[in-house]
C-alpha positions as CSV (number, residue, x, y, z in Angstrom):
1,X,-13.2,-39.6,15.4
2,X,-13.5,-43.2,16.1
3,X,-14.7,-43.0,19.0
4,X,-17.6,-41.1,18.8
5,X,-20.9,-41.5,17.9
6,X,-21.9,-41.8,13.9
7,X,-24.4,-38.8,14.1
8,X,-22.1,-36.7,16.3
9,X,-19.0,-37.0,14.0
10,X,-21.4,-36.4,11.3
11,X,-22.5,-33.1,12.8
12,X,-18.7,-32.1,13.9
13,X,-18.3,-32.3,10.2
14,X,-21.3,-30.2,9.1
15,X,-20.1,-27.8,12.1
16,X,-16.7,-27.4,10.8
17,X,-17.5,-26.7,7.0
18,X,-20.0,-24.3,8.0
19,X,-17.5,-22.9,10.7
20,X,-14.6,-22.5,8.0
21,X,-16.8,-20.6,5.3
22,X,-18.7,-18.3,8.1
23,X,-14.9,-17.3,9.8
24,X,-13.6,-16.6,5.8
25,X,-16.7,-13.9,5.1
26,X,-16.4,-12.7,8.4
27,X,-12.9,-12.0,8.3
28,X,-13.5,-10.7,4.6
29,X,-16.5,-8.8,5.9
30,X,-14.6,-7.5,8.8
31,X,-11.7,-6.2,6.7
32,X,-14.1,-4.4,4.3
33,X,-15.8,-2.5,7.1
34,X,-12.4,-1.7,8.6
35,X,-11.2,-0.5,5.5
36,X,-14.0,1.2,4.2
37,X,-14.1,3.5,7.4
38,X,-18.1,2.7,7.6
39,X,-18.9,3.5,11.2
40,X,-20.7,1.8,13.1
41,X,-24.2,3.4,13.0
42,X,-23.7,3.3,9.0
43,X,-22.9,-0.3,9.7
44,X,-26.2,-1.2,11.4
45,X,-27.9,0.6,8.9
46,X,-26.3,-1.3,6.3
47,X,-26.8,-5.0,8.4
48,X,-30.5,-3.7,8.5
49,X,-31.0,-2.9,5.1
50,X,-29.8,-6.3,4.1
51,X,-31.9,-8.1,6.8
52,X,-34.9,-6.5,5.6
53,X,-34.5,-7.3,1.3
54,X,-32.1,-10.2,1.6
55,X,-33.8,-12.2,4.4
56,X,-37.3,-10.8,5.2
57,X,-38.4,-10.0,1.4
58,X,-41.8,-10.9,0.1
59,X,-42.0,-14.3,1.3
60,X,-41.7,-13.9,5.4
61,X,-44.4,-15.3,7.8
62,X,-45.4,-12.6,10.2
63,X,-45.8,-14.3,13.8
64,X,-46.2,-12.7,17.4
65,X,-44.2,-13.8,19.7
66,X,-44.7,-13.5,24.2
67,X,-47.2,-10.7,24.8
68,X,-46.2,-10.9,28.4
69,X,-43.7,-8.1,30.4
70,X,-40.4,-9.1,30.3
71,X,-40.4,-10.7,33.7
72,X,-43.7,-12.4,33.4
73,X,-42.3,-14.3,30.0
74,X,-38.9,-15.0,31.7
75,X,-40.6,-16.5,34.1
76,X,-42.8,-18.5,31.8
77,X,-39.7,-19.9,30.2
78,X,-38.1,-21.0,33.2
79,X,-40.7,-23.5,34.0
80,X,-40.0,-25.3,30.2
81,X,-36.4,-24.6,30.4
82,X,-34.8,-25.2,34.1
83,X,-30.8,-25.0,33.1
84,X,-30.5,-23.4,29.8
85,X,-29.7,-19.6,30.1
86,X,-32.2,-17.2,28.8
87,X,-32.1,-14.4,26.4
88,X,-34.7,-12.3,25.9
89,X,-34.8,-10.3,22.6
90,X,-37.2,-8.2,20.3
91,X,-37.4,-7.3,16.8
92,X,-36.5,-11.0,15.5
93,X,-36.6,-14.1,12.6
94,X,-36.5,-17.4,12.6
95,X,-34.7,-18.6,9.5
96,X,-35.4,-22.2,8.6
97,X,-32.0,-23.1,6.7
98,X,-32.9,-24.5,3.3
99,X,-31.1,-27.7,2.6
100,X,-31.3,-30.9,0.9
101,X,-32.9,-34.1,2.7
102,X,-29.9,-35.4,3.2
103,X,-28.5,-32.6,4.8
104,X,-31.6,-32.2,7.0
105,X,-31.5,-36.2,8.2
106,X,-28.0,-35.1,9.2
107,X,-29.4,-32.1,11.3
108,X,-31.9,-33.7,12.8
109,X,-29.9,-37.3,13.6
110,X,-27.5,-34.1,15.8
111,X,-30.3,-33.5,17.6
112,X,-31.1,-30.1,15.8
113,X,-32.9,-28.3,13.6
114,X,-32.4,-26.5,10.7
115,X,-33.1,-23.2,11.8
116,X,-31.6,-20.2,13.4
117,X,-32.7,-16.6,15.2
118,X,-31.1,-13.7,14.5
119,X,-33.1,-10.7,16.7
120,X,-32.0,-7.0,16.2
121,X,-32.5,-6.1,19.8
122,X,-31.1,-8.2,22.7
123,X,-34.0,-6.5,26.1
124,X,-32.1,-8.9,28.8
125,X,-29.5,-11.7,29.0
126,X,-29.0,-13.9,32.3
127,X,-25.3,-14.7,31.6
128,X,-24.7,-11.0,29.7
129,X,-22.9,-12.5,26.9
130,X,-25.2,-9.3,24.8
131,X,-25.1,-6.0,25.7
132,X,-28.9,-4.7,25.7
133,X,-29.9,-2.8,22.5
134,X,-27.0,-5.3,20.8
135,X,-28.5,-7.5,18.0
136,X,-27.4,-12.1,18.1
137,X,-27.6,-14.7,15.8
138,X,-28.0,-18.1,17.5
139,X,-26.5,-20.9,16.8
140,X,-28.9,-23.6,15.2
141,X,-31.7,-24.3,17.2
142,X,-33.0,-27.6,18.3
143,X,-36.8,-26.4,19.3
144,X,-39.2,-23.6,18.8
145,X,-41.9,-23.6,21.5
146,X,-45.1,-21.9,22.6
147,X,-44.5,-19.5,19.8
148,X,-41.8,-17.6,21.6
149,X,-39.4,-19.9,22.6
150,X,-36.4,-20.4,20.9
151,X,-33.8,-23.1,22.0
152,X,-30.8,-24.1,20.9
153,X,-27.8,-26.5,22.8
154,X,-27.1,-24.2,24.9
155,X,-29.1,-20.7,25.2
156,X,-33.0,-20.3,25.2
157,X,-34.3,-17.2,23.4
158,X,-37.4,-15.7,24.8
159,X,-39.0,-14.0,21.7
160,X,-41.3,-10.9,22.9
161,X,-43.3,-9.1,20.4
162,X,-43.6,-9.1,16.5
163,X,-41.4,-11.3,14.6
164,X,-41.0,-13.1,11.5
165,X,-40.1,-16.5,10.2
166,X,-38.4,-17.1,6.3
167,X,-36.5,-19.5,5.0
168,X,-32.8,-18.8,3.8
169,X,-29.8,-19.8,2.4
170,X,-27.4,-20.7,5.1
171,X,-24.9,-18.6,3.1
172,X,-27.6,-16.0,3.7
173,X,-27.7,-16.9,7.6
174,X,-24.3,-17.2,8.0
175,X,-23.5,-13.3,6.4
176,X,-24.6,-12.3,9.4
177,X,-21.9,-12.3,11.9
């Protein structure tokens, strides 16, 4: 990777180690549901259950995001975000990744932020990569705005509603497939 930048080799690095330990639980994860002949609606109760102990807990900041209709919020976005395709979602958490200084200077020198969203309920997507009702986990974000906006490289998340904010492993994060 000679040829590119210092802090974007350093964050192809971080991106493949996290992406080669999040494919191996996945495809372990994957298998065990297959296996196990869980369904799917035992499945979300299940994924629930461990969002709730595992990553909400004690220790989760209760925050609010839009308060605006769906449109009216979407339309709030596109004024900060004029490219980016938007996702609107409910029922959601920031996680704020814990990790080491060092790992954070690497983060941030990629133009990130430690953090991710995972939301239960996806309400509309421009692009329809989600099915509505269907739950996401971003990819790691690179600003949270306004108090309900969410971005990341490539996707803006338009948080409506109640929500939360914890941090969290990134081996707890990255459970979530």
């Amino acid at each position: 990777m000679p040829c590119l930048p210092a802090a974007t080799q350093i964050y192809i690095l971080i991106f493949v180690a996290i992406w080669g330990w999040y494919v191996t639980q996945s495809a372990m994860a994957v298998m065990f549901i297959a296996g196990s002949g869980v369904n799917s609606s035992e499945w979300k109760v299940c994924m629930v259950s461990r969002i709730e102990g595992g990553l909400l807990g004690d220790s989760c900041i209760r925050l609010m995001g839009s308060e605006l209709s769906l449109d009216e919020a979407v339309a709030s976005a596109r004024k900060h975000y004029k490219h980016l395709p938007l996702c609107a979602v409910e029922e959601w958490i920031v996680l704020d990744a814990i990790v080491t200084d060092a790992e954070r200077a690497k983060v941030i020198a990629a133009g990130c932020q430690p953090m991710f969203l995972f939301a239960h309920k996806v309400v509309h997507d421009e692009q329809r990569r989600f099915e509505p009702g269907h739950w996401v986990r971003s990819s790691m974000g690179t600003t949270f705005k306004e108090g309900f906006l969410f971005a990341t490289r490539n996707s803006v998340y338009v948080l409506l509603g109640p929500g939360h904010r914890k941090s969290s492993s990134i081996e707890a994060i990255f459970s979530i497939f």
